[in-house]
VMD Tcl script that builds the backbone (N, CA, C; Angstrom):
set m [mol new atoms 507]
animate dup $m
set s [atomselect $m all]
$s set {name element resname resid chain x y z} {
  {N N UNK 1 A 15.321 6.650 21.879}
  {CA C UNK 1 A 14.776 5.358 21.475}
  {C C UNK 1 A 14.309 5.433 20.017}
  {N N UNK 2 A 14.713 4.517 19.176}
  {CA C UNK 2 A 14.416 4.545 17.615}
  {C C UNK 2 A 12.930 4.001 18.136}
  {N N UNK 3 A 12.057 4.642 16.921}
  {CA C UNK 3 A 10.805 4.240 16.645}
  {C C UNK 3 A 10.807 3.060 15.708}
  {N N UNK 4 A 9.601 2.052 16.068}
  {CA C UNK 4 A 9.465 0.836 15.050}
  {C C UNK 4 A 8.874 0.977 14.580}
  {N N UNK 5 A 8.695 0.776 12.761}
  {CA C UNK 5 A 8.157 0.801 11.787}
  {C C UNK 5 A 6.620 0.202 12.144}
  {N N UNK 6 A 5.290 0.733 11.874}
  {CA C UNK 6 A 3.807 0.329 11.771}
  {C C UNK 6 A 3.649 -0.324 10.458}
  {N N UNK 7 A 4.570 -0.232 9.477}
  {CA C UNK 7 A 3.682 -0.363 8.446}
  {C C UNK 7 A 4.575 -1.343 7.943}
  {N N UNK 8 A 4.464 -2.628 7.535}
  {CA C UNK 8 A 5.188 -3.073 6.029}
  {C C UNK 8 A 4.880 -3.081 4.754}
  {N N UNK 9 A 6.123 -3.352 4.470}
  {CA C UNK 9 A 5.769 -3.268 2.688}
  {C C UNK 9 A 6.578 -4.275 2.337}
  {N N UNK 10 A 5.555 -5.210 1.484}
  {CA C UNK 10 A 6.844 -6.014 0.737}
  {C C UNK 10 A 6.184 -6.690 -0.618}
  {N N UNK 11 A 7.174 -6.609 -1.807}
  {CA C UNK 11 A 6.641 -6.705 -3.398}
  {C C UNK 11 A 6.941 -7.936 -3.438}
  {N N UNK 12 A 7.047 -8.449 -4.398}
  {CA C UNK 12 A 7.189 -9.981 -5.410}
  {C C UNK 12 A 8.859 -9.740 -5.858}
  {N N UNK 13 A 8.951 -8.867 -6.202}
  {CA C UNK 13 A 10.194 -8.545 -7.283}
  {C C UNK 13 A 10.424 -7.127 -7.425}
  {N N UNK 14 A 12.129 -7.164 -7.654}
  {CA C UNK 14 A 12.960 -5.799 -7.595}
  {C C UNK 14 A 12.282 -5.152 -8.828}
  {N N UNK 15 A 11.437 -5.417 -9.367}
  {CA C UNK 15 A 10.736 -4.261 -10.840}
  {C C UNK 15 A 9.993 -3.780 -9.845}
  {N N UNK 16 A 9.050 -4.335 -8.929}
  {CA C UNK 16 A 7.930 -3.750 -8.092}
  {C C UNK 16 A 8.552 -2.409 -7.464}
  {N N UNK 17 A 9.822 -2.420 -6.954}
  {CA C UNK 17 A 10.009 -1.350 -5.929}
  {C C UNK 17 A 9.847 0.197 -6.614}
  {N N UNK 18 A 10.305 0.239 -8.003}
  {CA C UNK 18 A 9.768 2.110 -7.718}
  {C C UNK 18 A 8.124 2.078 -7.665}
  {N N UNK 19 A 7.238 1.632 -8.258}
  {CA C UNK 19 A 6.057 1.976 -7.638}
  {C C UNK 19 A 6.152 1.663 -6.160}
  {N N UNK 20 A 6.188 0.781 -5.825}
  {CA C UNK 20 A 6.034 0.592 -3.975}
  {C C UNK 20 A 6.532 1.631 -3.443}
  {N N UNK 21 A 7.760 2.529 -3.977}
  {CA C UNK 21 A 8.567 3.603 -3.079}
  {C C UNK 21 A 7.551 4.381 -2.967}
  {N N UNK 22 A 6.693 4.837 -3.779}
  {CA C UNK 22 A 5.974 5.863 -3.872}
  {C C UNK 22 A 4.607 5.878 -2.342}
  {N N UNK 23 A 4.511 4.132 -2.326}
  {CA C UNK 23 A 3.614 4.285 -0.764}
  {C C UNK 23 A 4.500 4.698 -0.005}
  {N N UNK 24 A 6.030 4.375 -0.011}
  {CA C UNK 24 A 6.890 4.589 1.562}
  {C C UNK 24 A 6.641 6.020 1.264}
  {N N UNK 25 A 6.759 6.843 0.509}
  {CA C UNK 25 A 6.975 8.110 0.407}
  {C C UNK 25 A 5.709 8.693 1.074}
  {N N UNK 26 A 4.286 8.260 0.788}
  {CA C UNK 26 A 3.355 9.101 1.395}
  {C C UNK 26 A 3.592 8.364 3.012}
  {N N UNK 27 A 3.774 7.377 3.530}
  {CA C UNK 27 A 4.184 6.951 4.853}
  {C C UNK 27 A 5.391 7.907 5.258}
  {N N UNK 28 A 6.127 8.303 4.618}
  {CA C UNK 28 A 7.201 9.133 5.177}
  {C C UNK 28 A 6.630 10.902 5.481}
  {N N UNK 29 A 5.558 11.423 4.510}
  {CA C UNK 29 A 5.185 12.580 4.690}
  {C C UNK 29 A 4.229 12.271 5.757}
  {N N UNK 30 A 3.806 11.320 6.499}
  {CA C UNK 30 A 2.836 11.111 7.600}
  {C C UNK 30 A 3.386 11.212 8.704}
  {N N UNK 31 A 5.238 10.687 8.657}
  {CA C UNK 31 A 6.203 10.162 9.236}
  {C C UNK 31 A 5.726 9.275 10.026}
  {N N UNK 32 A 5.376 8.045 9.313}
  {CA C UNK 32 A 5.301 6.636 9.703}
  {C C UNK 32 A 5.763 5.953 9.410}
  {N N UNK 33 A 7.083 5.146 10.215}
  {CA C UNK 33 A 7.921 4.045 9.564}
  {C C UNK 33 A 7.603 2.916 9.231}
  {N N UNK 34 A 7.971 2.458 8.098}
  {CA C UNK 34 A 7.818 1.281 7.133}
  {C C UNK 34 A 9.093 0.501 7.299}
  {N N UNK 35 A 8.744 -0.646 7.610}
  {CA C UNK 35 A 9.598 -1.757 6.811}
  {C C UNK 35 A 9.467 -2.302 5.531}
  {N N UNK 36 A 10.804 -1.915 4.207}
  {CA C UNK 36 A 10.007 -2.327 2.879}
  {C C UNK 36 A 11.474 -3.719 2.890}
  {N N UNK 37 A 10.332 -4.624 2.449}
  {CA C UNK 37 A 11.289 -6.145 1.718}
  {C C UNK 37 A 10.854 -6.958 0.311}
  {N N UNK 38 A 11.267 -7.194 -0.043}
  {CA C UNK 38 A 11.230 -8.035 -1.637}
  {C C UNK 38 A 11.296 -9.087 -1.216}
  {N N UNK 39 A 10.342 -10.071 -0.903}
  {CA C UNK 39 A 9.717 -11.611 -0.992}
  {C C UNK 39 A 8.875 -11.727 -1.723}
  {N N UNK 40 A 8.970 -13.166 -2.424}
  {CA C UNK 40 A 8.234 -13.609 -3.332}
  {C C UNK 40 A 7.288 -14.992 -2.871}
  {N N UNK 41 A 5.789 -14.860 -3.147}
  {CA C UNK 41 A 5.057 -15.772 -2.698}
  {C C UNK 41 A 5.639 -17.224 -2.944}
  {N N UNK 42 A 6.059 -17.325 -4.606}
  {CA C UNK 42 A 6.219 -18.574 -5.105}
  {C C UNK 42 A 7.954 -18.977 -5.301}
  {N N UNK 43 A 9.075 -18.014 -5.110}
  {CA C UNK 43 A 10.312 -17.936 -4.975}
  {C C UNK 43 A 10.844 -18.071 -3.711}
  {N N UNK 44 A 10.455 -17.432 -2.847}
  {CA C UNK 44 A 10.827 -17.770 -1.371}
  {C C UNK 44 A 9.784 -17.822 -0.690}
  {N N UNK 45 A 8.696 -18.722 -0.530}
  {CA C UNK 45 A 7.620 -18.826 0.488}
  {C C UNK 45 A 7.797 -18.636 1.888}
  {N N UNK 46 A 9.215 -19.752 1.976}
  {CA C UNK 46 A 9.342 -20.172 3.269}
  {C C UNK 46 A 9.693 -18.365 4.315}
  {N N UNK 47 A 10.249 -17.607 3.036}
  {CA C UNK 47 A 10.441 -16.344 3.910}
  {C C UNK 47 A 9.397 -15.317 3.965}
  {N N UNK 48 A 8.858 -15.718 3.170}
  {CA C UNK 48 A 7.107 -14.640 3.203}
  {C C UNK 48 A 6.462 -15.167 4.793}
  {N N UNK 49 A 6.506 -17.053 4.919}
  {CA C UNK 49 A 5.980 -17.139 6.177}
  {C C UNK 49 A 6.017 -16.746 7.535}
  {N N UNK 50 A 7.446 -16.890 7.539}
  {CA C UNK 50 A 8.289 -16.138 8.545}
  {C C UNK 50 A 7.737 -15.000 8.983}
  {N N UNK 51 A 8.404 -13.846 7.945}
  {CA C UNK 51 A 8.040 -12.448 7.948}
  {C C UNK 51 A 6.820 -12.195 8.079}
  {N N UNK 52 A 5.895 -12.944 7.886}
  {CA C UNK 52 A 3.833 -12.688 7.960}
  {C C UNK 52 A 3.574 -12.874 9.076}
  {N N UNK 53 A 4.124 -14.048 9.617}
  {CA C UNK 53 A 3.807 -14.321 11.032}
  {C C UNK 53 A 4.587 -13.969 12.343}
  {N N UNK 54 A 5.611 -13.597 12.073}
  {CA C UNK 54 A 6.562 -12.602 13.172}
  {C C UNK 54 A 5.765 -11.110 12.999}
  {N N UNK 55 A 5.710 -10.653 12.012}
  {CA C UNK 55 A 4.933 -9.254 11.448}
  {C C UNK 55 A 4.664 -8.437 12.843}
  {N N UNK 56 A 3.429 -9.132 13.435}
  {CA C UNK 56 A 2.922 -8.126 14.815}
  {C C UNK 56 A 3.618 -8.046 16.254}
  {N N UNK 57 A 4.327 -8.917 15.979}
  {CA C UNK 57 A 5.574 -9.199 17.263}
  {C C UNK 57 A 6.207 -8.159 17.197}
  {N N UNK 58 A 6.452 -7.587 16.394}
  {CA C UNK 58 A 7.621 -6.894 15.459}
  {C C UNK 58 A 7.361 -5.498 15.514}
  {N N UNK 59 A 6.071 -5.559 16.003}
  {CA C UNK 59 A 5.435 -4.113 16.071}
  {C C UNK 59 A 4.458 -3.311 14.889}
  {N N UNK 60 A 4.423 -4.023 13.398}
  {CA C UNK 60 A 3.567 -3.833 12.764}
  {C C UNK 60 A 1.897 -3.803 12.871}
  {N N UNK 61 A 1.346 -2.848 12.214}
  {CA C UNK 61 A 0.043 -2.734 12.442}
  {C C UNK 61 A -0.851 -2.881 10.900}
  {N N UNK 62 A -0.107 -2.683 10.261}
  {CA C UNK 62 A -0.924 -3.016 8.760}
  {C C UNK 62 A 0.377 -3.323 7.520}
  {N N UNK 63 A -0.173 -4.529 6.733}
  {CA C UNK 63 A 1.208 -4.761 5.613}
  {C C UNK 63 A 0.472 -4.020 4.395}
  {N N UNK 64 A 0.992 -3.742 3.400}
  {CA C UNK 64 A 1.175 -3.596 2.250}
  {C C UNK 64 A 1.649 -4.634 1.419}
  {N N UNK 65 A 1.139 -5.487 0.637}
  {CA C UNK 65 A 1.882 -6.813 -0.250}
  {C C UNK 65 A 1.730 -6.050 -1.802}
  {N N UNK 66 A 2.638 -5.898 -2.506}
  {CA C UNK 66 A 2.372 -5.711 -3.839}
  {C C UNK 66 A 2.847 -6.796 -4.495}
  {N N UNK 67 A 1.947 -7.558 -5.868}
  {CA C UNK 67 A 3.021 -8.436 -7.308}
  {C C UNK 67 A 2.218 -8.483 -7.927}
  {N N UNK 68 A 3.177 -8.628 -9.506}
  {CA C UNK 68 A 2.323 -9.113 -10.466}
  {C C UNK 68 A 2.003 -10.105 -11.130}
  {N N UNK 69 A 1.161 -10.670 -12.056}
  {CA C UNK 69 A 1.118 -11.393 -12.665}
  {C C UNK 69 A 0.392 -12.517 -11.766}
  {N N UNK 70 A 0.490 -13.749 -11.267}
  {CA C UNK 70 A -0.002 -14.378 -10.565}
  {C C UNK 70 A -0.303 -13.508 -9.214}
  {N N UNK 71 A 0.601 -12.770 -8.685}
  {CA C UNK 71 A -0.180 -11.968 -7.576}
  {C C UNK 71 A -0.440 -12.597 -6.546}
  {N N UNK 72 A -0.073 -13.593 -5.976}
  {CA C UNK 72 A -0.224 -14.144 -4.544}
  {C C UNK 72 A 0.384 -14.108 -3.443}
  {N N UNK 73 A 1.078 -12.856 -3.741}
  {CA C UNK 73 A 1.848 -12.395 -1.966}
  {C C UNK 73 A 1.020 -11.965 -1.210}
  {N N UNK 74 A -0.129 -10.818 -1.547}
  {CA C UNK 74 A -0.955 -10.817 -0.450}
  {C C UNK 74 A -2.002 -11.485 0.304}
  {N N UNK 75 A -2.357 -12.667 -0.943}
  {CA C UNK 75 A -2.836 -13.617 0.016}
  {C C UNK 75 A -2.034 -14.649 0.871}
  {N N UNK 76 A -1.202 -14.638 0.224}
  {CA C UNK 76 A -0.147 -15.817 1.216}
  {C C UNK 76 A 0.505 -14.940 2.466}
  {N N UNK 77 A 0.350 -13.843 2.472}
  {CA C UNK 77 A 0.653 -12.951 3.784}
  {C C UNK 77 A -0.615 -12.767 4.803}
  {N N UNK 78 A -1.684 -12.774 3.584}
  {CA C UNK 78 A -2.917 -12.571 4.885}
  {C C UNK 78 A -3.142 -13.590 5.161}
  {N N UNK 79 A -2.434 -15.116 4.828}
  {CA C UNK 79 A -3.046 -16.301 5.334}
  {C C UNK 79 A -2.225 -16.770 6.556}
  {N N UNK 80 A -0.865 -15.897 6.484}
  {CA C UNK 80 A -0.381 -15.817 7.920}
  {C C UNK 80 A -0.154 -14.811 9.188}
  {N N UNK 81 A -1.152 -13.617 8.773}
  {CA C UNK 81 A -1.402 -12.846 9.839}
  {C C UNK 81 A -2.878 -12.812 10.302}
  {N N UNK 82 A -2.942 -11.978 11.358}
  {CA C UNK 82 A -4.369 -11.642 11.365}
  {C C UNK 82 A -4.076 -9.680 11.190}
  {N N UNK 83 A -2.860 -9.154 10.811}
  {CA C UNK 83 A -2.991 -7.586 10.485}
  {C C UNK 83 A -3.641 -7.426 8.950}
  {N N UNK 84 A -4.273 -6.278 9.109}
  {CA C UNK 84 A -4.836 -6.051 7.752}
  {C C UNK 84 A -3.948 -6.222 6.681}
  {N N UNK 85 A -4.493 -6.427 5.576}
  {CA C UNK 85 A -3.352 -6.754 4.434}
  {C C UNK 85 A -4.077 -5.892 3.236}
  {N N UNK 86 A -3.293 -5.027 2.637}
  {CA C UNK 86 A -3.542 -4.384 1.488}
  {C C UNK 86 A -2.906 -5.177 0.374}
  {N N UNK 87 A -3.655 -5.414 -0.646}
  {CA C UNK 87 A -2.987 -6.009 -2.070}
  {C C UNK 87 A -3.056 -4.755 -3.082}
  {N N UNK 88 A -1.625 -4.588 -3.537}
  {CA C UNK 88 A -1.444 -3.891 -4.487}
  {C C UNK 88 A -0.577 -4.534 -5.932}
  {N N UNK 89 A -1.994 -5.176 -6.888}
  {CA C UNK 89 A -1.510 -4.970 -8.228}
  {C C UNK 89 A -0.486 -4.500 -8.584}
  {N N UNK 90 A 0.236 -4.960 -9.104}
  {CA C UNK 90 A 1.512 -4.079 -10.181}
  {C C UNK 90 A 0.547 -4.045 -11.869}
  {N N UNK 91 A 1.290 -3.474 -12.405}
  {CA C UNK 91 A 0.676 -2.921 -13.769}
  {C C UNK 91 A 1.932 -4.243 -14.549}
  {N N UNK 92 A 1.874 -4.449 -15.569}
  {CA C UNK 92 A 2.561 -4.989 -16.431}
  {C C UNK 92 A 2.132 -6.318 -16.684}
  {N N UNK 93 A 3.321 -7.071 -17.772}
  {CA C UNK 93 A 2.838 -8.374 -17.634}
  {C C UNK 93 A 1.599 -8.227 -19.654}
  {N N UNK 94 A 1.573 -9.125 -19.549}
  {CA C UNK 94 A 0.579 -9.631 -21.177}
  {C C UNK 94 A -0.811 -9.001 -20.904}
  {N N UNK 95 A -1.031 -8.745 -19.708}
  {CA C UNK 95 A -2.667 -8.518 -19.334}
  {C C UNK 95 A -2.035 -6.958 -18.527}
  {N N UNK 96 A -1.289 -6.251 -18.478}
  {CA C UNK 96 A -1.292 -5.258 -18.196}
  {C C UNK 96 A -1.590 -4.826 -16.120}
  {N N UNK 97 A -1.713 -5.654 -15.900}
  {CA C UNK 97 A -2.145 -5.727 -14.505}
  {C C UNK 97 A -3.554 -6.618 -14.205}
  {N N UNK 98 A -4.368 -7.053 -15.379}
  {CA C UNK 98 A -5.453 -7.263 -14.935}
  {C C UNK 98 A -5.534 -8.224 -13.842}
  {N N UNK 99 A -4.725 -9.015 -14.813}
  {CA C UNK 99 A -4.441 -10.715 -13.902}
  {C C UNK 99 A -4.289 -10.290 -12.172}
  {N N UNK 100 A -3.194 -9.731 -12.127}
  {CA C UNK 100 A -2.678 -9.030 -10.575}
  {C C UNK 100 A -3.924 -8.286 -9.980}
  {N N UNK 101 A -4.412 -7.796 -10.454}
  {CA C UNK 101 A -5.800 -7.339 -9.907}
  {C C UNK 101 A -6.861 -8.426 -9.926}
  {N N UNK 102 A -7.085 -9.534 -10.599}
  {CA C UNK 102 A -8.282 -10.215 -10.010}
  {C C UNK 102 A -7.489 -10.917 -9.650}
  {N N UNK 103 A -6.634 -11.704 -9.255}
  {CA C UNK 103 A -5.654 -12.286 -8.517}
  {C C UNK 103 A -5.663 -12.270 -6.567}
  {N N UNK 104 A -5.423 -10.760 -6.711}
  {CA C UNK 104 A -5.421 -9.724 -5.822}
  {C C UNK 104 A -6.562 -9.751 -4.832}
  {N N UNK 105 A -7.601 -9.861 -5.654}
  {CA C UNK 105 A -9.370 -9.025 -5.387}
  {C C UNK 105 A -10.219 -10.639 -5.044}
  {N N UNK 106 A -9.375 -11.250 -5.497}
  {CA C UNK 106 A -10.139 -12.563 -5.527}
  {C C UNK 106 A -9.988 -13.462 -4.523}
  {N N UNK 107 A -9.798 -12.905 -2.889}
  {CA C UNK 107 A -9.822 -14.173 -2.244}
  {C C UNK 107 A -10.685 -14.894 -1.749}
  {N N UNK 108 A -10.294 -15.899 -1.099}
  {CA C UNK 108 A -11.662 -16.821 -0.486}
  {C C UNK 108 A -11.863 -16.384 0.881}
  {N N UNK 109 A -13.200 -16.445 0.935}
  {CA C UNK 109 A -13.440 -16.464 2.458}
  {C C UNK 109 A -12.977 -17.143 2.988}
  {N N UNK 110 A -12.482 -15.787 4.092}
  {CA C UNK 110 A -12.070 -16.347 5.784}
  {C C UNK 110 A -10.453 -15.796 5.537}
  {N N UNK 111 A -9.970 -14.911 4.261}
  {CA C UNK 111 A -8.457 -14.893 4.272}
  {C C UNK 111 A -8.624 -13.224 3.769}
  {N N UNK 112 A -9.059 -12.460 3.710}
  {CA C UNK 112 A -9.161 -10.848 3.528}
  {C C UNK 112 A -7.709 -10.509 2.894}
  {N N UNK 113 A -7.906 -9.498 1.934}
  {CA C UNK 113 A -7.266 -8.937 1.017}
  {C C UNK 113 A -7.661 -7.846 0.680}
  {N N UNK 114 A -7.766 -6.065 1.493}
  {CA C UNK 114 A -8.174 -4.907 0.718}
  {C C UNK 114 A -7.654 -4.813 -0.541}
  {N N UNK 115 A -8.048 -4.862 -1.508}
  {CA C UNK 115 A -7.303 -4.521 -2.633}
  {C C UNK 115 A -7.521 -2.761 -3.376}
  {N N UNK 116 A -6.450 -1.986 -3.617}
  {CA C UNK 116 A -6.654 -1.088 -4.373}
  {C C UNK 116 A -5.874 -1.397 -5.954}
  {N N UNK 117 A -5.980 -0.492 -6.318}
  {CA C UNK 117 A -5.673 0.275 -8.020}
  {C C UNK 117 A -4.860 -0.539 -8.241}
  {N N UNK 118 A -4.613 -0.669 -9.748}
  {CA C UNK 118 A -3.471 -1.279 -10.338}
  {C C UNK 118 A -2.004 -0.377 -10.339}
  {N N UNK 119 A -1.267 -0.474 -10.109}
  {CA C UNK 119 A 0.560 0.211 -10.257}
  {C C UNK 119 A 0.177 1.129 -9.171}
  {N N UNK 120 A 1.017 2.404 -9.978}
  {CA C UNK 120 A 1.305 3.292 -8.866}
  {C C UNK 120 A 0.463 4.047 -8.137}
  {N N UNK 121 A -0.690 4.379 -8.544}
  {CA C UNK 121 A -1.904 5.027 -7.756}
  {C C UNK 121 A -2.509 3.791 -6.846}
  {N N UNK 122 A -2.390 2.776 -7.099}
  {CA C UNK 122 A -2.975 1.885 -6.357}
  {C C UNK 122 A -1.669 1.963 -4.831}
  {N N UNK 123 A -0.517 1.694 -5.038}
  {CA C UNK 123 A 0.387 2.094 -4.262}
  {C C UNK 123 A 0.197 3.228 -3.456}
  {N N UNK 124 A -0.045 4.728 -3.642}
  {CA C UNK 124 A -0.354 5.743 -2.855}
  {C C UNK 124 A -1.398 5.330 -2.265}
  {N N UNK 125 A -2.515 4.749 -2.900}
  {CA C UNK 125 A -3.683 4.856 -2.369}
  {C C UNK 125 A -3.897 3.694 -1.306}
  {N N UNK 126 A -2.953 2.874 -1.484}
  {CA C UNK 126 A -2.575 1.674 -0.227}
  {C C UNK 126 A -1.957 2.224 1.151}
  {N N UNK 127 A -0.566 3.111 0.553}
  {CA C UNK 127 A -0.374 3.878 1.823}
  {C C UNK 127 A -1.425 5.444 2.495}
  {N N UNK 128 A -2.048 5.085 1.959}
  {CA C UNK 128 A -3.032 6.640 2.249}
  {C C UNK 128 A -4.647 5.459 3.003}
  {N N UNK 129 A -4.473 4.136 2.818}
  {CA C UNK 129 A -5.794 3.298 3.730}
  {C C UNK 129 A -4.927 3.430 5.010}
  {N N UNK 130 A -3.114 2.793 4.641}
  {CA C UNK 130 A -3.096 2.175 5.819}
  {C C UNK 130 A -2.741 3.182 7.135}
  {N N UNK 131 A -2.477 4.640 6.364}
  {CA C UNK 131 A -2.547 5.758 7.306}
  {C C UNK 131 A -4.187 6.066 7.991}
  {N N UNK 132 A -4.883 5.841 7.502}
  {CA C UNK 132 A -6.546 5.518 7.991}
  {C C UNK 132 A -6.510 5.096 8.595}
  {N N UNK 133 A -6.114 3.803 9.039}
  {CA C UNK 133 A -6.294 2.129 9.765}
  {C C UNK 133 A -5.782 3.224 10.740}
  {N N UNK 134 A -4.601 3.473 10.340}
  {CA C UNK 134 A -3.661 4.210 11.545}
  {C C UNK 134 A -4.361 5.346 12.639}
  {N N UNK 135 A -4.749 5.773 12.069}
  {CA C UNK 135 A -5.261 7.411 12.257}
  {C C UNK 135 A -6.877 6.839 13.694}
  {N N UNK 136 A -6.968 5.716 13.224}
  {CA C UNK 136 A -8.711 5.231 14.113}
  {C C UNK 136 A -8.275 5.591 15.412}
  {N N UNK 137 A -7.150 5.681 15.960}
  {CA C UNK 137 A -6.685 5.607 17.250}
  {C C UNK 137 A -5.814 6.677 17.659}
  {N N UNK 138 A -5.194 7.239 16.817}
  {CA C UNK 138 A -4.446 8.054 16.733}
  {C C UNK 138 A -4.681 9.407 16.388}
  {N N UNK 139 A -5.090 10.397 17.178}
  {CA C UNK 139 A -6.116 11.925 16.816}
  {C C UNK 139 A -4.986 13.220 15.572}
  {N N UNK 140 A -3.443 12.588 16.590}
  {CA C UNK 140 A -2.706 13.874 15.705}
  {C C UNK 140 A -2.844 13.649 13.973}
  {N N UNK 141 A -2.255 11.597 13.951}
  {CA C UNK 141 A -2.554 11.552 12.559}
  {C C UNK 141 A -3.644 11.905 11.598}
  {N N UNK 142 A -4.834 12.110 12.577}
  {CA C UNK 142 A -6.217 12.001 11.783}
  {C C UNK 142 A -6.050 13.404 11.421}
  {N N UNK 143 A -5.615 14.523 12.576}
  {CA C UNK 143 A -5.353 16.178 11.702}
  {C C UNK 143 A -4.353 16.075 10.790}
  {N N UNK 144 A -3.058 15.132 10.735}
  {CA C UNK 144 A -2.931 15.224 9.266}
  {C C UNK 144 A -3.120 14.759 8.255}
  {N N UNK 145 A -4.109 13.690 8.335}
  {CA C UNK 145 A -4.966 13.246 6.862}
  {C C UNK 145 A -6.516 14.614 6.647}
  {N N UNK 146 A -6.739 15.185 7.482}
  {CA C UNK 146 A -7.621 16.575 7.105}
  {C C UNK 146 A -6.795 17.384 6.531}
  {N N UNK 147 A -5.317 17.628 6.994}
  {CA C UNK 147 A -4.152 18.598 6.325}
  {C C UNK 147 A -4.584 18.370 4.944}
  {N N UNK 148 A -4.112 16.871 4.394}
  {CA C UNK 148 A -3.493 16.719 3.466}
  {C C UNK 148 A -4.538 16.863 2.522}
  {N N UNK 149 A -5.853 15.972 3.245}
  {CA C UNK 149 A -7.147 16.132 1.971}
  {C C UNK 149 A -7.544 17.832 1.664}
  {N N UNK 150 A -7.530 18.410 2.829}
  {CA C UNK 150 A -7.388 20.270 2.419}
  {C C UNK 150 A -6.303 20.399 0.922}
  {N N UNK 151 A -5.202 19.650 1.472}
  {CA C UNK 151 A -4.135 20.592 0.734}
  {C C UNK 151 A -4.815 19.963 -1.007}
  {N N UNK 152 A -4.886 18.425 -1.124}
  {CA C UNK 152 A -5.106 18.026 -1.596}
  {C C UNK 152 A -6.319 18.671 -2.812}
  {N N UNK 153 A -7.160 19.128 -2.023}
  {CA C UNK 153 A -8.207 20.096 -2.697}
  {C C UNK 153 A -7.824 21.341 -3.264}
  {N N UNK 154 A -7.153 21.902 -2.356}
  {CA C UNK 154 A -6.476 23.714 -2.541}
  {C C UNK 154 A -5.907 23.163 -4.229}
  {N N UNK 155 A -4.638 22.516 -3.886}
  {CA C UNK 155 A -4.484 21.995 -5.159}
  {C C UNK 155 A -5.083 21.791 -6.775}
  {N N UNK 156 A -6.169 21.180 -6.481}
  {CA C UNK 156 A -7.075 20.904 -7.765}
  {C C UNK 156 A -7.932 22.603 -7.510}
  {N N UNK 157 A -8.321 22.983 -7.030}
  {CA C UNK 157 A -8.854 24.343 -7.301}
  {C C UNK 157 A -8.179 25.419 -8.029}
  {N N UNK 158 A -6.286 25.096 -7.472}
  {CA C UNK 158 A -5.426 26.683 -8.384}
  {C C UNK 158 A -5.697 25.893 -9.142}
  {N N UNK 159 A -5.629 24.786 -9.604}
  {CA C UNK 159 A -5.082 24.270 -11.266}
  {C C UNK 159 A -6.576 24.512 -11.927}
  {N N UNK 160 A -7.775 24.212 -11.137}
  {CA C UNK 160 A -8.964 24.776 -12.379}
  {C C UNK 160 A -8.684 26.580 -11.966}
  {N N UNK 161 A -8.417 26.982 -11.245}
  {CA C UNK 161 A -8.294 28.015 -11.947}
  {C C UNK 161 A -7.311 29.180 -12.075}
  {N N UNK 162 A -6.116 28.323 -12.873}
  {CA C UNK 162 A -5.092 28.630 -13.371}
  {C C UNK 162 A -5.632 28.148 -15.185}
  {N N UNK 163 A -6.561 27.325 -15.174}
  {CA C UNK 163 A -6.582 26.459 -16.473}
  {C C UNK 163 A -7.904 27.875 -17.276}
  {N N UNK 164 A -8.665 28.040 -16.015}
  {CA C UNK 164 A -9.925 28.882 -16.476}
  {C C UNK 164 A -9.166 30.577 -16.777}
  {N N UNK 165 A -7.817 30.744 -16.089}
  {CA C UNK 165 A -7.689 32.182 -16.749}
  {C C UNK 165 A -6.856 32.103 -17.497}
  {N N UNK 166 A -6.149 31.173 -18.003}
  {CA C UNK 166 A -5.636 30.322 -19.641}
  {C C UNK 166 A -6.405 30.803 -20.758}
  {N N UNK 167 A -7.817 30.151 -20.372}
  {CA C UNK 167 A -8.923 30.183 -21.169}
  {C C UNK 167 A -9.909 31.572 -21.390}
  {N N UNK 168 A -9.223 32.587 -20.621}
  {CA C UNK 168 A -9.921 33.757 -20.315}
  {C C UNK 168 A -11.555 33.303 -20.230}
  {N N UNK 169 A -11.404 32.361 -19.265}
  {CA C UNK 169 A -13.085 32.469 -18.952}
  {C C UNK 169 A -13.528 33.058 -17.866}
}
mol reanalyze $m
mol bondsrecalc $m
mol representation Tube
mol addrep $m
């Protein structure tokens, strides 16, 4: 039996997808399947609605919306689910991401929008909540978000001190 994707993902526009790959990628080292699609809040609404509101039928448990510039896919997705909705900023654009980030960050009550980081760290760090969300219920995933924050650490420790015997300190 194929497994159904928990997670979606879906950007504004084909520039969005290499940052967005980078959440499927930490969803793939979790091995949690994603559905990723390119809808646009203000280009194809009528298919953002669709897809928002079929979403949990479907077997999803948390979306991912990334865009930039005006930035209203993830609210127009959380205004047709009740699954958590992560907004992820893209970077670019005259304002560099800002816009997409208060865009993003700015909804009204009663329509929720987690928002992280602007571009691509905001992206990892979207798929690294919605493995959280995941993990509340789920014990194996939760030992591998302890894996990873271990490894995660081991990591920054060789590099200070790989950097400190550089420095012969």
């Amino acid at each position: 039996m194929e497994r159904r994707p928990l997670v979606g993902i879906v950007m504004g526009s084909p520039t969005d997808s290499e940052t967005m790959l980078a959440a499927k990628s930490v969803l793939d080292e979790f091995d949690i399947r994603a559905e990723v699609r390119i809808m646009s809040a203000h280009r194809t609404p009528e298919e953002v609605s669709i897809w928002a509101r079929g979403a949990a039928a479907k077997g999803l448990q948390v979306i991912i919306a990334a865009a930039g510039l005006a930035a209203h896919l993830a609210g127009v997705v959380a205004a047709h689910t009740v699954l958590p909705v992560i907004g992820v900023p893209m970077d670019g654009g005259p304002l560099q991401g800002l816009d997409a980030l208060l865009s993003t960050v700015q909804m009204p009550r009663g329509t929720p929008v987690a928002t992280v980081a602007i571009g691509k760290a905001g992206a990892v760090n979207a798929a690294l909540l919605a493995v959280r969300m995941l993990a509340l219920h789920e014990p194996e995933l939760q030992k591998k978000l302890e894996s990873y924050q271990q490894k995660t650490a081991q990591s920054l420790l060789e590099a200070d001190q790989e950097l400190n015997a550089k420095l012969g300190s």
